[in-house]
PAMAR-640379 format. One line per field, with one value per residue (C-alpha): z, x, y; residue in three letters; residue number from 1. Coordinates in Angstrom, 1 decimal. Layout:
<pts>
up	Z,...
east	X,...
north	Y,...
residuo	ALA,...
num	NUM,...
</pts>
This chain:
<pts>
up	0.0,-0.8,2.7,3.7,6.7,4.2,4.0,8.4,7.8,6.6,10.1,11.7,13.7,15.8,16.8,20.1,21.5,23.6,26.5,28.4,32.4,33.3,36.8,38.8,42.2,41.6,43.7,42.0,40.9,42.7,41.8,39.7,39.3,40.7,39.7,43.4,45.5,42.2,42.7,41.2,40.8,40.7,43.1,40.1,38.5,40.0,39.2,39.7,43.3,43.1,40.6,42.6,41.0,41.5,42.0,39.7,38.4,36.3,35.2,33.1,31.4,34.5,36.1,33.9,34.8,32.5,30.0,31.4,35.2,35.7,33.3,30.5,31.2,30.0,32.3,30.1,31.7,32.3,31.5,33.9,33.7,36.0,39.6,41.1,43.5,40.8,39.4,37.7,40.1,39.4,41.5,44.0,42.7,39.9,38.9,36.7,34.7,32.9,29.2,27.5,27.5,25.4,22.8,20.5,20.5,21.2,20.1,19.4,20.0,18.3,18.7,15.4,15.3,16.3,19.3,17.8,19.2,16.8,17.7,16.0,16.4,15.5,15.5,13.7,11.0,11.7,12.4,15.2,16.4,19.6,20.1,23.5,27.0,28.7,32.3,33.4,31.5,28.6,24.7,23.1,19.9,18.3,15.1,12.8,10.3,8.2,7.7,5.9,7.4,8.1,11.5,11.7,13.9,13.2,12.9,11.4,9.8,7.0,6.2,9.8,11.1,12.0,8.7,7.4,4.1,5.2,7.7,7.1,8.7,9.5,8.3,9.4,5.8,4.2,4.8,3.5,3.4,3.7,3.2,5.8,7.0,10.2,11.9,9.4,11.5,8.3,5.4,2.7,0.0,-0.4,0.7,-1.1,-0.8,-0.4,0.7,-0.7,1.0,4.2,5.3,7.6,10.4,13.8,14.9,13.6,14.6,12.6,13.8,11.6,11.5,9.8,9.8,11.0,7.5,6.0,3.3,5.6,6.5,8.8,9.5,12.4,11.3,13.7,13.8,12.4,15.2,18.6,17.4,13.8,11.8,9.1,7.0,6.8,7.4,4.3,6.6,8.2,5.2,5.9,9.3,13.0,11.5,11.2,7.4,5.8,2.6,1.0,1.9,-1.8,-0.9,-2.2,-0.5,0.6,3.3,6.0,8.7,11.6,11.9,14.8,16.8,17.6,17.3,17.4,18.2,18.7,17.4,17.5,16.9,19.7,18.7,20.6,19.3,15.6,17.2,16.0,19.0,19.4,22.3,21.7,22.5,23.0,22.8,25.4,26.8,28.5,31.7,33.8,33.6,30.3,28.0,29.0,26.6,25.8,25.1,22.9,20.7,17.3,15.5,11.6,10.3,13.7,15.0,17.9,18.1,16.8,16.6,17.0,20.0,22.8,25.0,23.1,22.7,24.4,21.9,21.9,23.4,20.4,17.7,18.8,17.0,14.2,13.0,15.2,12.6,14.2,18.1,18.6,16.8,18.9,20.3,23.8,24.2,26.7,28.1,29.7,30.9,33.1,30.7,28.8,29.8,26.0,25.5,23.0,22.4,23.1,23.2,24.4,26.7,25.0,27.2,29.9,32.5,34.3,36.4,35.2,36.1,33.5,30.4,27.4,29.1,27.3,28.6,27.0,27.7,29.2,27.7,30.5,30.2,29.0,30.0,33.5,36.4,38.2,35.5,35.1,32.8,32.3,33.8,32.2,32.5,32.4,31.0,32.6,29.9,30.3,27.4,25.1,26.6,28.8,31.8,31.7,34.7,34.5,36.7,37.0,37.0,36.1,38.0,39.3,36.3,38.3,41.5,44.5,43.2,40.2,38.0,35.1,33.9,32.2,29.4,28.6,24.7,23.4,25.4,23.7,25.4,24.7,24.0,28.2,28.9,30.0,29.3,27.5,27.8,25.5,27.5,25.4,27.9,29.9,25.9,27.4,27.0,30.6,31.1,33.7,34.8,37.7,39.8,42.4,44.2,47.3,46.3,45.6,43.2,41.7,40.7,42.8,45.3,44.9,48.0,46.3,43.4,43.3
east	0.0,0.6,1.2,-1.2,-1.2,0.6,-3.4,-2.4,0.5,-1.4,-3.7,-5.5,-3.9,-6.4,-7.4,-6.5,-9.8,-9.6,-12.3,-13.0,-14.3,-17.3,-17.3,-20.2,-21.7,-24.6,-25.9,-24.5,-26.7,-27.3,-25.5,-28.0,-24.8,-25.1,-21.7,-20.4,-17.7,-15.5,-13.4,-9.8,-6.4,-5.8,-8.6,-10.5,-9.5,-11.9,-13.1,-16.8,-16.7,-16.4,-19.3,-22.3,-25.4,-24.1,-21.1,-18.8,-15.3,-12.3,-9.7,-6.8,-4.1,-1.8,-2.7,-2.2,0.5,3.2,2.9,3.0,2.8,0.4,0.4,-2.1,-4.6,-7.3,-10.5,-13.6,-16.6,-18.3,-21.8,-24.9,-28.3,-29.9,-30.0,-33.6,-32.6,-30.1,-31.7,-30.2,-30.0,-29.8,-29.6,-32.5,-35.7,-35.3,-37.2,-35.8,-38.4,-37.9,-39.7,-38.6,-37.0,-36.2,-34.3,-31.3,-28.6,-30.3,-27.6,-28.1,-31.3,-32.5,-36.3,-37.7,-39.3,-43.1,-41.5,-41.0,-37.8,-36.2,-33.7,-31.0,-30.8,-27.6,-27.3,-30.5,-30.0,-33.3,-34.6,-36.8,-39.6,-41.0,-44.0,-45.4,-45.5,-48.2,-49.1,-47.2,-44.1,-44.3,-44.6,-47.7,-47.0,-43.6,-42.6,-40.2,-39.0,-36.6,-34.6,-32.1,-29.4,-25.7,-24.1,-26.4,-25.8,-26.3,-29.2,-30.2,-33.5,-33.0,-33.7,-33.3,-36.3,-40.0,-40.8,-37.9,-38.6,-35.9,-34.4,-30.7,-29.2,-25.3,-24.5,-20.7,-19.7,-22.0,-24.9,-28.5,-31.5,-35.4,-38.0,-39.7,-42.5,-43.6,-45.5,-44.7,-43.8,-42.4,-40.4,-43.0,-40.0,-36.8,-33.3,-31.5,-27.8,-26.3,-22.4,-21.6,-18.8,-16.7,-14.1,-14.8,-12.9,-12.1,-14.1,-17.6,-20.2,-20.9,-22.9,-24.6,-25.3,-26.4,-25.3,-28.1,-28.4,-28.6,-25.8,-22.8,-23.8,-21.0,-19.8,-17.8,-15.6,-13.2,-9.7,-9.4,-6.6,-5.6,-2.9,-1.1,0.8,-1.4,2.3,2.4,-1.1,-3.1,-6.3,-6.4,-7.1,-9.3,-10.4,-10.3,-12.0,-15.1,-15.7,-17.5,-20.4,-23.1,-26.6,-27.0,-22.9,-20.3,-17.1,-16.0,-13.1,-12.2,-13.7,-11.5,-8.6,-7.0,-9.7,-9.5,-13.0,-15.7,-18.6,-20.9,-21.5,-24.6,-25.2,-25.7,-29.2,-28.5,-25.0,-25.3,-21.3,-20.6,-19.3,-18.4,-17.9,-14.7,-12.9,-9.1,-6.3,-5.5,-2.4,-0.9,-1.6,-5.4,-5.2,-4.3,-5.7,-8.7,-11.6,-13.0,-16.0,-15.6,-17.1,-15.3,-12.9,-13.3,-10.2,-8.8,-6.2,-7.1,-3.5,-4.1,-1.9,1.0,-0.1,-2.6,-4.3,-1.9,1.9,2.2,3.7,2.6,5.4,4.9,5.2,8.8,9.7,6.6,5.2,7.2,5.6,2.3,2.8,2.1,-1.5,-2.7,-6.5,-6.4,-10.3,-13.1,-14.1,-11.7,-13.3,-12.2,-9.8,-11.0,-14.9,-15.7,-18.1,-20.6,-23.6,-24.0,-27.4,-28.0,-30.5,-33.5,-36.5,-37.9,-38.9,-35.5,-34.2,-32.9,-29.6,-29.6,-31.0,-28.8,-26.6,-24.9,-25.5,-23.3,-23.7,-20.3,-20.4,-17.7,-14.0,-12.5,-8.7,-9.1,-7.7,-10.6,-13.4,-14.9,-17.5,-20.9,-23.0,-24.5,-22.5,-23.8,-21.8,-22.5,-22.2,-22.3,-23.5,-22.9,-19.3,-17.6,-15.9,-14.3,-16.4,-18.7,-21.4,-22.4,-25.6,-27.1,-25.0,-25.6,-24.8,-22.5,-22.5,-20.7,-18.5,-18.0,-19.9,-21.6,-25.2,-26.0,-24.3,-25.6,-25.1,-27.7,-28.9,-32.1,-34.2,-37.9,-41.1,-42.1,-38.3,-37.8,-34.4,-34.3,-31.0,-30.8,-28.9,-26.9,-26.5,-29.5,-31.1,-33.2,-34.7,-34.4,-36.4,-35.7,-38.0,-37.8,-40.0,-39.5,-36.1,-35.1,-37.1,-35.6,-37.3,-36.6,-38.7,-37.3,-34.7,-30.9,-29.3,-26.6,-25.7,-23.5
north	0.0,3.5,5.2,5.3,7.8,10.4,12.5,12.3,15.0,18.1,17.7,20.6,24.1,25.3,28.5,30.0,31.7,34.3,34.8,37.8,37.8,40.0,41.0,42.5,43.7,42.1,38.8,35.7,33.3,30.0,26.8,24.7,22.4,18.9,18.3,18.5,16.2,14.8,12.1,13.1,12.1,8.2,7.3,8.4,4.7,2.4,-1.2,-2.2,-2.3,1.4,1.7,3.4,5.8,9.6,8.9,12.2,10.8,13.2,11.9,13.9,13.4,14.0,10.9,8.7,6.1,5.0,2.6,-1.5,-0.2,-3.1,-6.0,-6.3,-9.4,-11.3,-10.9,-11.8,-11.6,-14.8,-13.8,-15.4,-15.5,-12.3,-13.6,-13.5,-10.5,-8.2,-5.0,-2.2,0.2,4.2,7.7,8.6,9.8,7.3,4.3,1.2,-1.1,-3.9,-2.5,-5.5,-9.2,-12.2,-10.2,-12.1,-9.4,-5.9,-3.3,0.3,1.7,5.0,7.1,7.9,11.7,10.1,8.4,4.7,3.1,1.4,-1.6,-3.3,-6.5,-7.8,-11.4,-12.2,-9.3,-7.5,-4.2,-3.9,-1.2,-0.4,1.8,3.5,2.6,0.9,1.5,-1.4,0.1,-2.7,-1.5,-1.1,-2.8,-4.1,-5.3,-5.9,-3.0,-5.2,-8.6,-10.2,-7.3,-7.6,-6.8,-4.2,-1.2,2.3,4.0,7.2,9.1,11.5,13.7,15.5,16.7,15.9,14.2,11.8,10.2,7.2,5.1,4.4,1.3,0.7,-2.5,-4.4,-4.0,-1.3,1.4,0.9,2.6,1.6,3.8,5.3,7.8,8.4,5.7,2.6,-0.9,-2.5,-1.1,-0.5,-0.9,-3.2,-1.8,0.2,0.3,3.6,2.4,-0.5,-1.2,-0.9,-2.6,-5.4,-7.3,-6.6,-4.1,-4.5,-1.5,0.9,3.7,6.7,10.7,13.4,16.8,18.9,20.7,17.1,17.7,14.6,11.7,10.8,6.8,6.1,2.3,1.5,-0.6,-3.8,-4.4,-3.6,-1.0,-2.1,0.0,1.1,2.1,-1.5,-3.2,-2.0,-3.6,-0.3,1.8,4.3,2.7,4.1,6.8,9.0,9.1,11.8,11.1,12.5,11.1,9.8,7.5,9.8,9.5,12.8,12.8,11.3,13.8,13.1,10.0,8.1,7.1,3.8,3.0,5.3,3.3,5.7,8.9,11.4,15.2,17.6,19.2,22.3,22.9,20.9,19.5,15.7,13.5,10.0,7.3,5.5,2.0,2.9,0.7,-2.4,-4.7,-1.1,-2.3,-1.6,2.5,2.8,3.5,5.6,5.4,8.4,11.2,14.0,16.6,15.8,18.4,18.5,17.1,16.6,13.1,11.8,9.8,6.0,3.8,5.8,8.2,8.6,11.4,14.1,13.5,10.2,8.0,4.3,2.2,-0.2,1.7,4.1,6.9,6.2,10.3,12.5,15.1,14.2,14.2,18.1,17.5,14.5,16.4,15.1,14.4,15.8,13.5,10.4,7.5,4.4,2.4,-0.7,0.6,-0.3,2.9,2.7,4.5,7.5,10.2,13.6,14.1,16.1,15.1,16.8,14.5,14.3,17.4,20.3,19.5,16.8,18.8,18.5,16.3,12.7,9.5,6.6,2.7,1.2,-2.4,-3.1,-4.3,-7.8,-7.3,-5.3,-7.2,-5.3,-5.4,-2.0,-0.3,-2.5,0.9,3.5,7.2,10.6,13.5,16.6,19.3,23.6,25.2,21.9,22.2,18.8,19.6,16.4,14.9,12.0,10.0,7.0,6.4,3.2,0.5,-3.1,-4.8,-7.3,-9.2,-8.7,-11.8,-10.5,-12.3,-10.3,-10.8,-7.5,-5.4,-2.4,-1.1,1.2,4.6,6.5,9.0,8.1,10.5,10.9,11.5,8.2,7.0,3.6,0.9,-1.8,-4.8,-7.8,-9.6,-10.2,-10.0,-6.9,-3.2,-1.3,1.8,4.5,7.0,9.5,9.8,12.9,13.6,12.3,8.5,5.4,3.5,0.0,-2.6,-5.6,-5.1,-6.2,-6.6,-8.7,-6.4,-3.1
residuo	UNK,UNK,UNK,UNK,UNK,UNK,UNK,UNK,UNK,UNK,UNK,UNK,UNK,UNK,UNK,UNK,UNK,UNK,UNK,UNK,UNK,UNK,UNK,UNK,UNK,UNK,UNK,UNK,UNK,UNK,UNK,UNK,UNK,UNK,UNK,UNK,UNK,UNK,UNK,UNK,UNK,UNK,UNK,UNK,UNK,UNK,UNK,UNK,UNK,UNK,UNK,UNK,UNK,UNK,UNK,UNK,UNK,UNK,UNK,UNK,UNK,UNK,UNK,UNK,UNK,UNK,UNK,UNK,UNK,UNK,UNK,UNK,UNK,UNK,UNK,UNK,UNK,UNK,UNK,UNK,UNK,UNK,UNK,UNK,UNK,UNK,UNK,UNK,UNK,UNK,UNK,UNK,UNK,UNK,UNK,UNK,UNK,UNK,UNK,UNK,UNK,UNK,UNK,UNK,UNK,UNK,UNK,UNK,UNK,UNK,UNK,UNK,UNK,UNK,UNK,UNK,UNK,UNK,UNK,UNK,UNK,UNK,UNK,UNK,UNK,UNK,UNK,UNK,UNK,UNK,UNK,UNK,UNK,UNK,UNK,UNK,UNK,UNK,UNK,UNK,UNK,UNK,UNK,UNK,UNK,UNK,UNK,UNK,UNK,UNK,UNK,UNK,UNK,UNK,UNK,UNK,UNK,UNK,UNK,UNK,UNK,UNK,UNK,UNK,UNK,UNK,UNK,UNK,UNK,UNK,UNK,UNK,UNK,UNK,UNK,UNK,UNK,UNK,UNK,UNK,UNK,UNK,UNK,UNK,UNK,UNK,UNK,UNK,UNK,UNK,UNK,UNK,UNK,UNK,UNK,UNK,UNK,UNK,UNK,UNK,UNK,UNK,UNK,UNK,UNK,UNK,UNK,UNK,UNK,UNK,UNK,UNK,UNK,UNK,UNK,UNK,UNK,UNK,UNK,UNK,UNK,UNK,UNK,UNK,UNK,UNK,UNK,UNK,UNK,UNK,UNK,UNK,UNK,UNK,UNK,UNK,UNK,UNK,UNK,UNK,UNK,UNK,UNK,UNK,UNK,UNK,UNK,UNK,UNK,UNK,UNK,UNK,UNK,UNK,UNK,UNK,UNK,UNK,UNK,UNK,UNK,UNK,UNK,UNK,UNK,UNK,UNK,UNK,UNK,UNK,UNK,UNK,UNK,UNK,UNK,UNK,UNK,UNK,UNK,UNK,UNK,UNK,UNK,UNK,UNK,UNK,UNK,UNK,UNK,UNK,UNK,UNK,UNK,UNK,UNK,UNK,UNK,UNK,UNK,UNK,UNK,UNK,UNK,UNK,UNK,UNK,UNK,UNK,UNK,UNK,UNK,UNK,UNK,UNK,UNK,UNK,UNK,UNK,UNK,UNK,UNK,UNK,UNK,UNK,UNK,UNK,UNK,UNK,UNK,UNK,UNK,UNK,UNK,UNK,UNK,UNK,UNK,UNK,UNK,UNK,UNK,UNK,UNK,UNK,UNK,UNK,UNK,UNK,UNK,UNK,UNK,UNK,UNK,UNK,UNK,UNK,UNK,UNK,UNK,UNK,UNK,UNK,UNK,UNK,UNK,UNK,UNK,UNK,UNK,UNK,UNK,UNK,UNK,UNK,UNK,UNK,UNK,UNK,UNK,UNK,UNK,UNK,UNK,UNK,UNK,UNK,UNK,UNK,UNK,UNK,UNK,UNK,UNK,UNK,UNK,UNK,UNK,UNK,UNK,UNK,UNK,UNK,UNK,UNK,UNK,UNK,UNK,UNK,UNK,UNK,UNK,UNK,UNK,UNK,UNK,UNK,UNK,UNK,UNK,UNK,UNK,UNK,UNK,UNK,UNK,UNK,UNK,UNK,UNK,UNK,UNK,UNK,UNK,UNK,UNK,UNK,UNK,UNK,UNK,UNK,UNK,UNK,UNK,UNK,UNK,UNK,UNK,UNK,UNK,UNK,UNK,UNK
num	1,2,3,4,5,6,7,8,9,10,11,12,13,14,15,16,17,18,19,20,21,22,23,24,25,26,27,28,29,30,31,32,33,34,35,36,37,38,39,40,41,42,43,44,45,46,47,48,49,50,51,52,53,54,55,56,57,58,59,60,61,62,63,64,65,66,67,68,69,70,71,72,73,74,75,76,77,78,79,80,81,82,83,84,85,86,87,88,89,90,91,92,93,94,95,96,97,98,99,100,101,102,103,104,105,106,107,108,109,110,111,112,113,114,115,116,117,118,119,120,121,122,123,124,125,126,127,128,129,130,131,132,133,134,135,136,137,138,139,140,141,142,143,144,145,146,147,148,149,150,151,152,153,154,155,156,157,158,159,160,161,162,163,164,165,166,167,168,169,170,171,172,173,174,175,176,177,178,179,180,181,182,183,184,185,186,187,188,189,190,191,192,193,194,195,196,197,198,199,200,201,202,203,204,205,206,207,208,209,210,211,212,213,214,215,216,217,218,219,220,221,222,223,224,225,226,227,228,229,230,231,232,233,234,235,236,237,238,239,240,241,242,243,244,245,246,247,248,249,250,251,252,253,254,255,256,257,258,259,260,261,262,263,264,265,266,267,268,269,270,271,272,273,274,275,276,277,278,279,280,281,282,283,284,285,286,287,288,289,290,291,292,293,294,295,296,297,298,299,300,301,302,303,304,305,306,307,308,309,310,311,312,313,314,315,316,317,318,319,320,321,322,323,324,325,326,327,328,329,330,331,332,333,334,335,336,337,338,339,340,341,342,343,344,345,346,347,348,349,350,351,352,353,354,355,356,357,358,359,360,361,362,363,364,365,366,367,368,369,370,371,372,373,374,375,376,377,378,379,380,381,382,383,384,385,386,387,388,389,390,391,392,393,394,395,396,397,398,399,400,401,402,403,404,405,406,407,408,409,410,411,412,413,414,415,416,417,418,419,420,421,422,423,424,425,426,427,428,429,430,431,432,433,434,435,436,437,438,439,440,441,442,443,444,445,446,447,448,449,450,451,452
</pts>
């Protein structure tokens, strides 16, 4: 292969902003903020025993340790059925449901603009839609949009809006469209194929989004590998990457590079910013390195496979792009290491408290090669003004047993028409709903004495 990083030399210079204080003698305004008693430093890294709803983490890049300070393991999670007492269990004032069960592979999860939820479901190759909520918190009606899919992942309507003419569905080696108008259960015409192919192997999800003008449709593909050379493994070609198109398939650019793998990726309504959820790189030892949240930079590297979190150059790969280490973007957001984050939604309901309004919530799938598995849990990203602070809560926990055996793996976060917040769950084959219900109330369905 042509070298294939050569496009990764001509990457972006960013403007310095300046920002001017405004100081007054007027009464300050309270603090709305529930962002309050943040854990810092390294008692930021935590396993799952340290998982708990409310609890606010930040880490930076100044604590991270160095490379192979632990060793890198093997810890796979040895999935069980849901014991009789374990329960999802979130913040005060919240309430957890059980909306669904007996899925096959429920991945991403996205709410069309009537309020339908539509599912992928993975394994079996279908489409899946979910309408209302019954008084028992059940759906009122579900049904299959579409078969006969591939890996399917990503979701998207288009064009943006309250009155999208199709669905567009992220398949492990392609992207396809169905059409669609608000309020059909099954695609009233056969697929039509829109990217006909991406690269497949290794990391399979591919997640969609559209600018909100509608002119990119933006594809997030991650790595084929843990962290090869793409100079000298041409099965990283235009991978690790969010890759821009047109709606109608037109290759444009690659939007933003070295990111490991972007599972998910949404649009911030209030901001029209593009952000992604990402899988960093493993075998660094248990605190490194940290997944990540961030707002995306057009044309921006992110640092894989020869860097991470800025400058810091991959042990592996010595001395690779020292033309590139001084445009590494060190991201917002950085999360507990080997979490595998993966969707991601913005919080655009109203049913939740203030505090929470416009905020991200991303679906921790939970680690594989932690000593001290982490992640499978729910996080909320406080945001100011569409802006990260770099803290994060979590806030739906419980996903493992005091032993450590896991029986729930949460994937796909969507925010439904009441405000509700909906989880789709691989590994108990499950939808979760959470509600809240009035501050300072604990509500669950079933108690979980057993379960953190």
């Amino acid at each position: 292969m042509k070298n294939s990083s050569s496009w990764l030399v001509c990457f972006l210079a960013l403007a310095a902003i300046g920002v001017s204080a405004c100081w007054t003698e007027a009464k300050a305004a309270p603090d709305e903020s529930d962002v309050k008693d943040v854990i810092t430093g390294k008692a930021a890294f935590h396993g799952y025993e340290g998982e708990k709803p409310g609890v606010i983490r930040k880490i930076t890049v100044a604590d991270l340790p160095q490379p192979y300070a632990t060793k890198g393991v093997a810890n796979n999670a040895k999935l069980i059925p849901r014991p009789a007492n374990a329960w999802p269990q979130a913040p005060a004032g919240f309430k957890v449901e059980l909306y669904a069960d007996q899925l096959k592979n429920p991945r991403e999860i996205r709410t069309a603009p009537n309020g339908d939820m539509f599912v992928a479901e993975s394994d079996g190759g279908t489409l899946e839609v979910y309408r209302g909520i019954t008084k028992e918190g059940k759906p009122e009606q579900r049904s299959t949009f579409a078969t006969g899919l591939k890996g399917n992942f990503g979701i998207a309507f288009y064009p943006p809006g309250d009155n999208p003419q199709w669905v567009y569905v992220g398949n492990t080696n392609g992207v396809v469209r169905f059409p669609y108008h608000n309020g059909d259960l099954k695609a009233t015409g056969a697929s039509q194929t829109i990217v006909p192919q991406l690269p497949t192997g290794g990391h399979s999800t591919r997640d969609l989004a559209f600018s909100p003008d509608g002119s990119k449709m933006f594809v997030s593909v991650g790595s084929s590998s843990n962290v090869d050379d793409p100079d000298t493994h041409p099965r990283e070609f235009r991978r690790a990457n969010i890759l821009e198109y047109t709606p109608e398939g037109k290759f444009v650019k690659i939007y933003a590079a070295g990111i490991r793998n972007p599972v998910g990726i949404a649009i911030n309504s209030l901001t029209g910013q593009l952000w992604c959820s990402v899988n960093e790189r493993d075998m660094l030892g248990d605190n490194l390195v940290p997944d990540y949240i961030t707002s995306v930079k057009e044309d921006g590297f992110y640092g894989w496979p020869w860097y991470y979190m800025g400058n810091h150059q991959d042990p592996r790969l010595p001395g690779k792009h020292p033309e590139l280490a001084n445009k590494v973007i060190v991201p917002d957001v950085l999360l507990q290491p080997h979490n595998a984050s993966l969707e991601m939604t913005f919080y655009d309901g109203k049913q939740f408290p203030k505090a929470y309004w416009g905020d991200i919530f991303a679906s921790e799938h939970g680690s594989w090669n932690r000593a001290d598995r982490a992640g499978y849990e729910v996080i909320r990203v406080p945001l100011v003004n569409g802006h990260a602070n770099g803290e994060y809560e979590d806030f739906l926990t419980g996903f493992v047993t005091t032993d450590g055996m896991v029986w729930g793996r949460p994937v796909g976060v969507a925010v439904a028409p009441d405000g509700s917040l909906m989880v789709t769950d691989d590994g108990s084959k499950s939808i979760w709903r959470v509600s809240y219900t009035g501050a300072g109330q604990t509500a669950v369905s079933q108690t979980a004495a057993n379960v953190r």
